[in-house]
N, C-alpha and C positions, 0 to 999 in steps of 0.2 A: 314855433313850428305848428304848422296847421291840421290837424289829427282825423281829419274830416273824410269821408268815403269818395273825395273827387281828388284828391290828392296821390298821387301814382309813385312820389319817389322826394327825398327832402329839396329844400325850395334853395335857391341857391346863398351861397354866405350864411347860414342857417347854422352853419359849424362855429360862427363867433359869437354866435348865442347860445350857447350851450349850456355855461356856466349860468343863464338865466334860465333854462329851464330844469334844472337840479332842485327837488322837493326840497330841499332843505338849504336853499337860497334865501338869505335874509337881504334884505337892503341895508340896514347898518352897517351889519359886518363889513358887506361887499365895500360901503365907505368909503370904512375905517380902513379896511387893506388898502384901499386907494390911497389915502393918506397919508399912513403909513409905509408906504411903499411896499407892501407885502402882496405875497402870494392869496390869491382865493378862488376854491376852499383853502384853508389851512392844512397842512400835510398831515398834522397828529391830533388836529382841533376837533373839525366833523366827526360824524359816526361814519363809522366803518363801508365800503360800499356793500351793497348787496346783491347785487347782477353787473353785468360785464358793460351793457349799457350805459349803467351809473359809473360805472369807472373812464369809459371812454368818454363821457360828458363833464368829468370833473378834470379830466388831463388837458380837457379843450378847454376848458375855461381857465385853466393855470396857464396854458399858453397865452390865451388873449388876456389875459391881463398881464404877461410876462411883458407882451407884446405891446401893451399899454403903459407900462412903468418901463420900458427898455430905455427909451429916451433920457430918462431922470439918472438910470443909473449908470449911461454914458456923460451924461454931463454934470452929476450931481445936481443939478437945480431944474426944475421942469416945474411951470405952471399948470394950478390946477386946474383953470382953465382949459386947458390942454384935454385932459381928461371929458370935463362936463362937454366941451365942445367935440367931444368925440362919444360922448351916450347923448349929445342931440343929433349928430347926423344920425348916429344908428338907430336913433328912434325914428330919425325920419325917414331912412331908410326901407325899418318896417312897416312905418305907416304908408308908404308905397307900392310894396309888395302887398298886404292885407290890399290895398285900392285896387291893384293890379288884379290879386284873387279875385275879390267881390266882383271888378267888373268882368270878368271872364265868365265867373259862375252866376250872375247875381239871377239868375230865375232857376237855376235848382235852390238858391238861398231864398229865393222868396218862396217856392216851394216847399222846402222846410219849415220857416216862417209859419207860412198859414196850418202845416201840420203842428207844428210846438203849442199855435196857440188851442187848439180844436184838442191835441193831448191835454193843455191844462184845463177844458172844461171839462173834460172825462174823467181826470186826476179830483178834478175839488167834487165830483157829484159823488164817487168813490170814495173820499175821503170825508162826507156825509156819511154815507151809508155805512163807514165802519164807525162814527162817533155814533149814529144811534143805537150801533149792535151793539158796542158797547153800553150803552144806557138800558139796551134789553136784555144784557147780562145781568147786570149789576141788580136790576130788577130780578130774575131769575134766580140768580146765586143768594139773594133773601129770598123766595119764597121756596127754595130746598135746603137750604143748608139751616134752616133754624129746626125747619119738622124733621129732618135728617136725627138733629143731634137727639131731638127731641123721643125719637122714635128708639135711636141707639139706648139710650137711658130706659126707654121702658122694657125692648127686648133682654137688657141685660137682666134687667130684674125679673123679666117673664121666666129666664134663663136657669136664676138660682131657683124662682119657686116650684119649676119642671125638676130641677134635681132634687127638692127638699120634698117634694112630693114623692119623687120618685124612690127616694130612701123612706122617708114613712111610708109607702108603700108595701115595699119590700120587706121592711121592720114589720111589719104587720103581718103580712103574710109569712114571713118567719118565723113567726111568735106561733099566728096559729098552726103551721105544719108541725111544729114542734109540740105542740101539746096533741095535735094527733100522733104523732109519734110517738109521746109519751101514754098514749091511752092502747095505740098497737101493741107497743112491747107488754104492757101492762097485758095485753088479751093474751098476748106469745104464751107471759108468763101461766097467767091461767088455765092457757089449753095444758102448758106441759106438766102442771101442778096435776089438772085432770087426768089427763093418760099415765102420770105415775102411780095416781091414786089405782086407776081401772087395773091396772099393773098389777098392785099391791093387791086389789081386792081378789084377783083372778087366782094370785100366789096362796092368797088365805082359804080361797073357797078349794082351791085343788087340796090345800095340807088339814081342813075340815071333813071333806069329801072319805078322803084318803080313814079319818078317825071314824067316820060315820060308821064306813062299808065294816068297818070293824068293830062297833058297837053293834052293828044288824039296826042302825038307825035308815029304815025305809024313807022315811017322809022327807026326813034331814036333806036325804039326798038327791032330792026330786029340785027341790028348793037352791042348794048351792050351785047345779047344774044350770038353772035359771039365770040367777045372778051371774056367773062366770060369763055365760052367753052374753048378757048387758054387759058384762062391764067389756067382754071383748066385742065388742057393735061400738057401745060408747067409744071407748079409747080410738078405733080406727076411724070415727066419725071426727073425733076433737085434733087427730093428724091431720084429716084434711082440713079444718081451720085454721088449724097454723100454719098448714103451709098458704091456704089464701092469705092470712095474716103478713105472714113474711114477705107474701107478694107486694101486698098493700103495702107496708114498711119499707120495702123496698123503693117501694113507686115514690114513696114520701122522702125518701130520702135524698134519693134523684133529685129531684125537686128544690130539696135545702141546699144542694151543695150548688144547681145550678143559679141558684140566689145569689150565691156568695163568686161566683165567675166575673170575667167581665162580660161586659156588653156585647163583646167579639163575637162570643158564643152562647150566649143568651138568645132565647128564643121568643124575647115579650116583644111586641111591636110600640109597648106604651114607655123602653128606658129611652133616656136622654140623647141627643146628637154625637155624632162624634168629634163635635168640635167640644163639646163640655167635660171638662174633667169628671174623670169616674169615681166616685167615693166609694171604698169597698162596706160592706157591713159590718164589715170584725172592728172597724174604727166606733160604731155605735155600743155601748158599753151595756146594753141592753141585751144587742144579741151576742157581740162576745162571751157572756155568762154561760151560753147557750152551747156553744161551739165544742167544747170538749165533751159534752151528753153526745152532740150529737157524732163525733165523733167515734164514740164509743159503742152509739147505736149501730154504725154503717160497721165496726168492726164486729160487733154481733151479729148480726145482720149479711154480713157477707161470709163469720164461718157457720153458722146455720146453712145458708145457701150449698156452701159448698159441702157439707157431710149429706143434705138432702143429696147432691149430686153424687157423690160417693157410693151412699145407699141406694139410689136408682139405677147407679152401674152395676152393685154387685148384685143387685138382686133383680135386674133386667123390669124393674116397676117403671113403664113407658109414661106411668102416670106424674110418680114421685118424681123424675127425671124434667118432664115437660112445666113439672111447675117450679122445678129448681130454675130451669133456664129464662121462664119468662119472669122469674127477681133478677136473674143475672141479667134479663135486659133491662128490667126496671132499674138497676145500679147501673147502665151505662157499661156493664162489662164482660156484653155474651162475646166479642169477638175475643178477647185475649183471654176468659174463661176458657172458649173453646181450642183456641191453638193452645193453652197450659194443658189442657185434659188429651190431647192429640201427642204433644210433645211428651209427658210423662207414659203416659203408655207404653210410647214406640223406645224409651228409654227403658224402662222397666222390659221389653221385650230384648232388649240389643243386651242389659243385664244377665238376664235370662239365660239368653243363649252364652253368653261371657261365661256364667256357672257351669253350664254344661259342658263346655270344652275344656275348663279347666285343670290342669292334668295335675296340680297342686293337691286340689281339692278331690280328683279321684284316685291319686295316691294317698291320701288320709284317709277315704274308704273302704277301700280293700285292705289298708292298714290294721283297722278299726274291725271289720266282718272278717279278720283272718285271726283266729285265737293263739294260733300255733307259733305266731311270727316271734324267734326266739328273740331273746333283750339279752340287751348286751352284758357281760359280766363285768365291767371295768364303770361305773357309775360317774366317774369321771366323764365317759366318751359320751357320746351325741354324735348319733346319726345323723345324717340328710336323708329327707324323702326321695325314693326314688321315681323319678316321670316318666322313667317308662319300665313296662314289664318283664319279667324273665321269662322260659319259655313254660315254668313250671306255674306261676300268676298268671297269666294271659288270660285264659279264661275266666279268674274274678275279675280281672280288670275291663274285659268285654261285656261279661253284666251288668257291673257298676255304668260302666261306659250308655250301654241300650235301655234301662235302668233307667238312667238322666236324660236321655233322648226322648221317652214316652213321658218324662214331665214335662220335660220342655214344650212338647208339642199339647198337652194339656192347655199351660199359661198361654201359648201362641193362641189358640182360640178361643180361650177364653178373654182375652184381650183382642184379638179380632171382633169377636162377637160384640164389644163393649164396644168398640169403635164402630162399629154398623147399627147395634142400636141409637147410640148419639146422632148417626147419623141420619136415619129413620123418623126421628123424634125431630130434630131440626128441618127437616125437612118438611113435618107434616104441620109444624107447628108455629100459627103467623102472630104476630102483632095484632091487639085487639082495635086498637086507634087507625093504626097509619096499614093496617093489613101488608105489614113486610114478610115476609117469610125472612126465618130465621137464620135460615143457611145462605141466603144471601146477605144478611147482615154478618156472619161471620167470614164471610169471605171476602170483606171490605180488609181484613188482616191476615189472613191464609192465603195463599199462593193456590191452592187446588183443594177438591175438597178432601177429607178427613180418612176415609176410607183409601182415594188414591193414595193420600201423604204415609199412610200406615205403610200400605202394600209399599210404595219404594223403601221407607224403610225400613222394614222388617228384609227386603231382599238386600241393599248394599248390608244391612249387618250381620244378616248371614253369610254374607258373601268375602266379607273384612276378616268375621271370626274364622271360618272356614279354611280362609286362604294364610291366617294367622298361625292357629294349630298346627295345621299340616306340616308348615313349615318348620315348627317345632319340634313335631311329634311322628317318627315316622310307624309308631305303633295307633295311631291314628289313620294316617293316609293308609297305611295297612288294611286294620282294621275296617273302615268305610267304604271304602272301593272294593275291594272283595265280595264285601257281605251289603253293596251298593241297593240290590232289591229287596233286601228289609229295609234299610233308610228311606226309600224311595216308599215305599208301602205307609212306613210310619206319616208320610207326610201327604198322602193316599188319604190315611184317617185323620188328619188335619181336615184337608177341605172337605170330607164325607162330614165332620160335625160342623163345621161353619156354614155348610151349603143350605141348610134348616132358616138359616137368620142373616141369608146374605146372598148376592145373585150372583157367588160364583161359581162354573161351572166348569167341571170336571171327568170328560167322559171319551169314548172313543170318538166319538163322532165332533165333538165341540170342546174346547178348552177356552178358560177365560184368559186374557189377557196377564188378570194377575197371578193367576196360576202359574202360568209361566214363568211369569217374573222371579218368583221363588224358585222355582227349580234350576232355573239357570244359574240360582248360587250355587247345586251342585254340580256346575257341571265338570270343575276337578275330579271329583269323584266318579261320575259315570265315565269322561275321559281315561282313567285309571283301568275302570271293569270293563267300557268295549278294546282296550288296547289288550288288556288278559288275555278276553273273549276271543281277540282277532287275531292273537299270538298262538292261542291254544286249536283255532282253524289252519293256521298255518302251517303247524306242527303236524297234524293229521296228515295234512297235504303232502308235505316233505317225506313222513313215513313214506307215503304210498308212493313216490317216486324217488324213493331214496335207492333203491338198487339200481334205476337205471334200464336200460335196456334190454340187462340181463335180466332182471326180473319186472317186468312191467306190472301196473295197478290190474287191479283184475274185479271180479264179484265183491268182493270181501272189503277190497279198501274203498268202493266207488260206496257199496252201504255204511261204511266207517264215517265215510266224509258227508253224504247224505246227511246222518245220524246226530253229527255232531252239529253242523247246520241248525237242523231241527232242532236241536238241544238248547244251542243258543237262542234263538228265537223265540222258543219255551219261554225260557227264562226268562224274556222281558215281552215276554206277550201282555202280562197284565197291566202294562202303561203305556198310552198311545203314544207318546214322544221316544220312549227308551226303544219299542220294539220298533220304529223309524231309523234310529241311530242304529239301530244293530242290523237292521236290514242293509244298510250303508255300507257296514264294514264286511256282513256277509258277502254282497254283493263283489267285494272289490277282492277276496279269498278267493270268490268265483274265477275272475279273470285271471288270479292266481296259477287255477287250477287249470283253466282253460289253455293258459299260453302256456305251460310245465306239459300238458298233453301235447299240443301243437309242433311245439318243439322237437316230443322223443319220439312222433309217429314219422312212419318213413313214408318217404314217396319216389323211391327208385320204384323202377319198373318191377323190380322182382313181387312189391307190394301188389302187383294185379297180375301175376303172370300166373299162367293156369296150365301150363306142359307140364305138371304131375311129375310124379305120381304120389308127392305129399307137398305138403302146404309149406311156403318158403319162412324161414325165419323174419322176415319182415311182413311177411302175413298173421304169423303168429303173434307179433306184438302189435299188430295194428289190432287183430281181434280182443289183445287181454283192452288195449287201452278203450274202444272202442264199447266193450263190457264196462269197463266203470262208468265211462260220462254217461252211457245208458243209464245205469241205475243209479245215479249219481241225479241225472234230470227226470228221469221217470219219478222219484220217492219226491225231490224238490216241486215239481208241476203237480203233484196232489197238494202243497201247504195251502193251495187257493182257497181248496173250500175252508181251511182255518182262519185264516187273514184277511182284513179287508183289502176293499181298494189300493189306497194308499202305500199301503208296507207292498201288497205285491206287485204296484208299478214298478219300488224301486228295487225290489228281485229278478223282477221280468226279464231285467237288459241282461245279467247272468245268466238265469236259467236260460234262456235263448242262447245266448254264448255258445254253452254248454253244449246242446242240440245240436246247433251248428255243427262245433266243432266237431260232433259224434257222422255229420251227414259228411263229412270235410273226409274223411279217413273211408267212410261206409260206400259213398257214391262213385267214387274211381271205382272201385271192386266192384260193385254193379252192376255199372257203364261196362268194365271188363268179361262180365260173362257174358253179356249181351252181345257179347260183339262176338265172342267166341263161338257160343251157341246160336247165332243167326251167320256165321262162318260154315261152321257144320251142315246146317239145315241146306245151306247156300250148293251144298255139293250134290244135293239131289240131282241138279239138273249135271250134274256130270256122267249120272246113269242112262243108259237105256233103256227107256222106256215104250218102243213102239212093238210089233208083233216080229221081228226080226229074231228075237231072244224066243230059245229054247222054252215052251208053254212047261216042258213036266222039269226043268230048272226054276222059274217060278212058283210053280208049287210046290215042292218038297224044299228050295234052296235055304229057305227063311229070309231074315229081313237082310238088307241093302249093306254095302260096307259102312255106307255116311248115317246109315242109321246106329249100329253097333256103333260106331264112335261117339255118337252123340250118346245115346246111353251112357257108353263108360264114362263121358264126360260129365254127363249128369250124376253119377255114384260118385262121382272124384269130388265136385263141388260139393254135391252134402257132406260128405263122408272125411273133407279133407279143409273146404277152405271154411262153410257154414259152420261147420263144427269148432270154430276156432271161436264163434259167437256167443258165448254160454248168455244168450237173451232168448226163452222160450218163445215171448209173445214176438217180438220183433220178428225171428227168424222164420216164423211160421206165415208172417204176411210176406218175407221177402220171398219164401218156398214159393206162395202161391203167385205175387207177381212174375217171378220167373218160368210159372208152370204157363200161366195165362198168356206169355210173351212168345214162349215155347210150342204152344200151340196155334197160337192168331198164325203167324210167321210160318208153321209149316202147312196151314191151311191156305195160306200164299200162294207160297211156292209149290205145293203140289196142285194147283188150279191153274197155275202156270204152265204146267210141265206139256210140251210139245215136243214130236207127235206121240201120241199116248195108243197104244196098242192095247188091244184084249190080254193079252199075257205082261203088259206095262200096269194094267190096271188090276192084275191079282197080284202083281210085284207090290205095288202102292195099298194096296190094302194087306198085305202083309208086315209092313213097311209103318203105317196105320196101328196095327195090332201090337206091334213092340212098343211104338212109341208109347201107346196107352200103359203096357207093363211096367215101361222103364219109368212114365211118370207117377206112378204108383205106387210104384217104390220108394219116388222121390219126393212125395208127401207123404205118405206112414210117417205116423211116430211111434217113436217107441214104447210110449207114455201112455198112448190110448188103450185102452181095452179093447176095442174092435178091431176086426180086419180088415183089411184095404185102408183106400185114401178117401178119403170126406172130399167126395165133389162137389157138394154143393156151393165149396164156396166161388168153385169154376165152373162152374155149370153152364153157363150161355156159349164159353168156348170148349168145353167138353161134349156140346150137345152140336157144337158145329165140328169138331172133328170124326163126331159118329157120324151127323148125317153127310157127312164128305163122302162114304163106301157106297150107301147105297145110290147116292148120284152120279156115280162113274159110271154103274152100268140101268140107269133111264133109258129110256126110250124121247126120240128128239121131241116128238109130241108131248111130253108131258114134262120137259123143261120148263118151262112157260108155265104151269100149273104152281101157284101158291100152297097149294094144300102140300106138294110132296118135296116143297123145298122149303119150309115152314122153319125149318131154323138153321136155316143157312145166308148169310146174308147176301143180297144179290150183288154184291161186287164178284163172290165166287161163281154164281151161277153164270155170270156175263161172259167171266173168263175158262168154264169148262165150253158154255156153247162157241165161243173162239176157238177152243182149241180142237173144237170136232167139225170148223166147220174150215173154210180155205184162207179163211182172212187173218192175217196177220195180229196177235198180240197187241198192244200198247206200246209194251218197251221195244218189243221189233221194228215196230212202223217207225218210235225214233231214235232206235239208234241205240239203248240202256241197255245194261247188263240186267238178268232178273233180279240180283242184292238190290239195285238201286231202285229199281223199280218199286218194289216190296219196301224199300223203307223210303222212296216218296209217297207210298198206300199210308206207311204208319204217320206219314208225318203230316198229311193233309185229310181234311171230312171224306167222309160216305159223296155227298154230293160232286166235291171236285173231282172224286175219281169217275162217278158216273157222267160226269159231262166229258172226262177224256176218253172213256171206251165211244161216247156216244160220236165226238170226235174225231175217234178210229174209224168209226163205223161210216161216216159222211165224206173222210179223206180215203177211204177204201174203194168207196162207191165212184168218188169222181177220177182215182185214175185208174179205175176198170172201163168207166166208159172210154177214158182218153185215148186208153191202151186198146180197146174193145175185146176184151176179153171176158168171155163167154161167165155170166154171173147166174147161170139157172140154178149152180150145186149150190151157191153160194146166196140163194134169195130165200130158203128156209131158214139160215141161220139170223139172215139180219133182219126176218120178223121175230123170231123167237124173240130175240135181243133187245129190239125194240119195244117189244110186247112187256119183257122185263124189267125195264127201262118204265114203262109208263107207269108200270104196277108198283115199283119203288118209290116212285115219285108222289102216288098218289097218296101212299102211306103213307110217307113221311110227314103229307101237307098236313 
């Protein structure tokens, strides 16, 4: 079969060749099968097939040969000639087909041809060129691989002599640190042999001294006093070489131990690779000898350090302290020095506090300070302590109790203080070499610094014990929360003595953060005293409206509640946090007090109804409640000048409340007289006032009916509803508003009054003279020592209802004159020259009743009303001309007017 890329599909008969082209086609075999008449391949003979190919090429070749011996086994005998003459056709066969091929293709096979041969010169030039690569390997691979091995052998030995160096090295220089070591401690010992001697000798010269002054030995004593002085200079000179000493020892030691490390943490640039095994130096028998000295040195060495440490805490020596720390770093152990000296502390503090609550241990006190406490007669029995107080103990046991409070707060800053020095000290104080500062080398193992780590916990442990006890003890929770501003105080004089040696700060204006942080462990306890505080406000409150309607709060309970306000406030004025909280809970008693008012004040009608001839029962309660929240916010709105900022923003929203509420009950009633007394006034124009009326009834009649009623009305309101007020100051500015409203209003409407007669105008100043009486009456007080009414403080409009008389009866020419209308304002004078001249009013021309008129005067400026007369005066004009009616009477008034008009304007600019 021809396998060739010109070949498209198998060549024909190609199928009874199959079993000739099977890889594992022998010619023997095939034979022998011939011969022996058998099958081939062999069914169980070959190996096994391996692809489907091979199986269908081996079943075609057991056919053609079946096909080939079929004959033999129909007639048992068949020549083998048969056969051979049957594989020479089929070779010739093939040799036909292959000729057939070739001549079909034969110039793509020559084509081929000349490629196959042009591949084999390419193949043998290639097949040079790798036999000499190989011959320049081979060449190659000797001239590396012998210097290679060569090379390997000497590194290895370079290798040992790097490590054998590098141990006698080591060995050497740990030979010598240790004999400096041994010359340190040696000096240690000597300083402290000196300072005990200075010791001694100081001890002998004092107990010399001491026998001199008693023999009358002068000289003696001039001399031992000398020496004392040396040998105290000496001694505190030989301390500070040992502690350099210790320094230096320390530094040394460091040193030995880091000899003995591995490489990991070693710091020489000259130890071995890390491909070479590390020999330790304890394996050298030389410095092992050595190792237990030095062991013994580092533990000298290191409790030295730390009693140095000890000694610079208690005795705050920033000096003894900073040289303890810088062995602690020469030993490699200022960071876990320093969190042990942070940790112990803040335990010894949480201790501390543990002692102090301990109600075990303050019943064996009071046990102990009480002589009296009878013993049992039965010697047999055994009592238990008792943990809490009778009410007959109490007070030793509150001693004891406050007693343990002011130690504990001693220890607390004096262990503060210790932690803020250390930290001062580390802070200030660096590495001589590598200039680290030390508080960041301790913070490679602390989480924050030392100071924070105290403050949190010094507050969760007061916070654990506190919330521990109480729950224990409720003669504690008692106890503390009560008397809440001495615990508070005590811890007051806490940060008053740490604020000296530490930056926290504790004042009204500013608190530090850790300040806080403490106080908030009490805030059970302050919780307890403002819930007291705000219980004992409440109570007040309740008093004061505990009757009800029947008997409303009045002077007495609004100063009770006042009072008590203040009291509390008092009491925690002196801590800016507490008088905050208490201003809180004040604040919120306020609205207490505020809605309990709101609530029992009435607002039927009858509360503002003024038909007399006494005050209605819901006037009279609006007056008592209306009395307390006055002097209930009058005494509150003075704490300003006591309190800061702060506290009284968060009082402000109450006392306002407060006010409010008092204007809420005050301003209906008001509103009510106002309306009633510009009612009254309002009646004027229902009199007659032109020359129609009887002249000698005017003068002998007296004043008006609507005046006599206003009067009475005015006697009715002081006398009936003001009086229900008991607020001096209040009632006296509401007298004079109403005096002030009482007179604008009738100076109104009597400038109003048309047509106005000579016998109208002795009515009106009759009329004039009452009201003056009746208002006179109606500001007297009782109280004053002089007679009449203090006008000054109405005076602008008391000086406008005098000059109202004499400008009824002016002369028209001298309306216009500023000098003689000097304190009248010209809306009045605009509306008398109106009313004397033919032109209509304001309110006439549109259409108003005089009340509305008068109170669009009160309700809009000076100016807007002069631009409406002045408007009067221009729509007057144009339908006179319209109508043509005769304007001569009428052309004096609307100069005057005008004239007035300009003069007003020109002032006011």
């Amino acid at each position: 079969m021809y396998n060739g890329r010109f070949c498209t599909g198998p060549l024909p008969g190609m199928s009874d060749y199959a079993v000739f082209s099977l890889p594992e086609f022998d010619p023997n075999e095939y034979a022998n099968a011939v011969l022996a008449g058998e099958a081939y391949p062999h069914p169980t003979g070959g190996p096994s097939s391996t692809g489907t190919n091979k199986t269908i090429a081996a079943s075609n070749g057991i056919s053609s040969a079946l096909r080939l011996n079929g004959s033999r086994s129909g007639t048992d005998a068949e020549d083998i000639s048969v056969a051979i003459s049957k594989l020479t056709y089929n070779i010739e066969d093939v040799e036909k087909q292959l000729k057939t091929v070739v001549t079909v293709h034969h110039e793509d096979l020559l084509v081929q041809a000349a490629g196959v041969t042009e591949l084999e010169g390419s193949l043998s030039s290639v097949r040079g060129g790798l036999q000499e690569l190989d011959v320049s390997l081979d060449k190659l691979r000797a001239k590396i691989r012998t210097p290679y091995q060569i090379l390997s052998t000497h590194v290895t030995r370079l290798e040992r002599l790097q490590q054998a160096s590098d141990i006698l090295r080591r060995t050497s220089r740990f030979v010598v640190l240790t004999k400096r070591l041994q010359m340190q401690l040696s000096e240690m010992d000597r300083a402290g042999d000196i300072a005990f001697s200075a010791s001694e000798s100081k001890t002998i010269a004092s107990g010399s001294k001491s026998s001199d002054l008693t023999n009358g030995d002068g000289g003696r004593k001039s001399t031992d006093s000398l020496s004392t002085l040396a040998g105290t200079v000496v001694g505190s000179l030989e301390e500070d070489d040992k502690e350099r000493v210790i320094a230096k020892a320390a530094l040394t030691i460091a040193e030995l131990v880091s000899l003995m490390e591995p490489p990991a943490t070693s710091a020489d640039l000259s130890t071995p690779t890390s491909g070479t095994e590390h020999v330790p130096l304890s394996s050298v028998k030389i410095v092992s000898t050595y190792l237990s000295y030095v062991e013994s040195a580092r533990e000298r060495v290191t409790y030295d350090m730390e009693q140095m440490v000890i000694n610079g805490l208690r005795t705050r020596n920033r000096s003894l302290l900073a040289s303890s720390l810088q062995t602690a770093h020469n030993l490699r152990v200022l960071p876990d020095l320093v969190q042990n000296l942070v940790s112990d502390l803040s335990d010894a503090v949480e201790a501390r506090i543990r002692y102090a609550f301990d109600l075990t241990r303050l019943a064996k006190e009071v046990t102990a300070k009480d002589p009296q406490a009878p013993a049992s007669s039965n010697p047999l029995y055994k009592s238990r302590f008792r943990t809490e107080p009778t009410n007959v103990t109490a007070p030793q046991w509150q001693a004891v109790l406050w007693s343990s409070l002011e130690n504990l707060i001693e220890e607390m800053a004096d262990c503060c203080i210790k932690v803020y020095t250390l930290e001062k000290v580390l802070i200030l104080k660096k590495d001589a070499v590598s200039q680290v500062v030390f508080l960041d080398e301790a913070m490679k193992v602390i989480e924050n610094k030392p100071s924070a780590t105290f403050w949190s916990s010094l507050g969760q442990s007061l916070e654990k014990q506190i919330r521990d006890a109480t729950k224990a003890s409720s003669f504690l929770q008692q106890t503390l929360s009560s008397n809440y501003p001495r615990l508070l105080r005590l811890f007051h004089s806490f940060f008053a003595k740490i604020a000296v040696h530490t930056d926290t700060v504790y004042t009204q204006a500013y608190q530090s953060p850790e300040t806080v942080l403490v106080l908030r462990a009490l805030m059970t306890f302050e919780s307890l005293y403002l819930s007291r505080a705000s219980n004992r406000l409440n109570e007040a409150i309740s008093q004061a409206f505990a009757a009800g309607s029947r008997g409303p709060p009045g002077q007495a309970e609004g100063i009770n509640i006042a009072r008590a306000i203040a009291n509390e406030l008092d009491s925690a004025k002196f801590d800016p946090l507490l008088v905050k909280a208490a201003a809180r809970y004040t604040s919120t008693s306020m609205e207490s007090l505020v809605s309990r008012a709101d609530n029992l004040a009435a607002r039927e009608r009858a509360a503002v109804s003024l038909s007399g001839p006494v005050a209605t029962p819901p006037q009279v309660l609006n007056g008592q409640l209306a009395t307390c929240l006055w002097h209930c916010w009058s005494r509150l709105d003075k704490l300003q000048e006591e309190y800061p900022d702060p506290v009284m923003s968060i009082l402000k929203t109450g006392i306002s409340n407060a006010h409010r509420s008092f204007e809420r009950i005050v301003d209906p009633l008001a509103a009510a007289i106002r309306r009633e007394l510009s009612a009254m006034i309002a009646k004027l124009h229902k009199q007659d006032f032109s020359d129609n009326v009887d002249p000698m009834s005017a003068m002998g009649g007296g004043a008006s009916a609507y005046m006599k009623d206003l009067c009475e009305k005015l006697t009715f309101i002081k006398a009936e509803v003001l009086s229900q007020f008991n607020i001096p100051v209040f009632s006296r500015g509401w007298i004079t508003s109403i005096v002030q409203y009482v007179m604008k209003n009738f100076v109104l409407h009597a400038s109003i009054v048309k047509p106005l007669g000579e016998t109208g105008k002795l009515q009106l100043t009759s009329d004039m003279t009452e009201l003056e009486f009746a208002l006179s009456a109606f500001m007297s007080d009782k109280a004053q020592n002089k007679r009449g009414a203090n006008w000054g403080s109405v005076q602008d409009e008391y000086r406008c209802l005098r000059a109202m008389r004499p400008l009824l009866f002016l002369e028209n020419s001298l309306l216009a004159s500023p000098k003689h209308t000097a304190s009248l304002p010209p809306l009045i004078v605009l509306h008398h020259v109106l009313v004397r001249s033919p032109i209509p009013l304001p309110h006439a021309l549109h259409g108003w009743a005089e009340a509305e008129y008068v109170r669009w005067v009160n309700e809009h400026n000076e100016e807007e009303a002069w631009s409406l007369v002045e408007s009067d005066l221009s729509h007057w004009e144009q339908i006179a001309a319209a109508e043509g009616t005769d304007t001569a009477e009428a052309a004096q008034y609307v100069q005057i007017a005008r004239s007035i008009l300009v003069h007003a304007k020109n002032a006011s600019s």
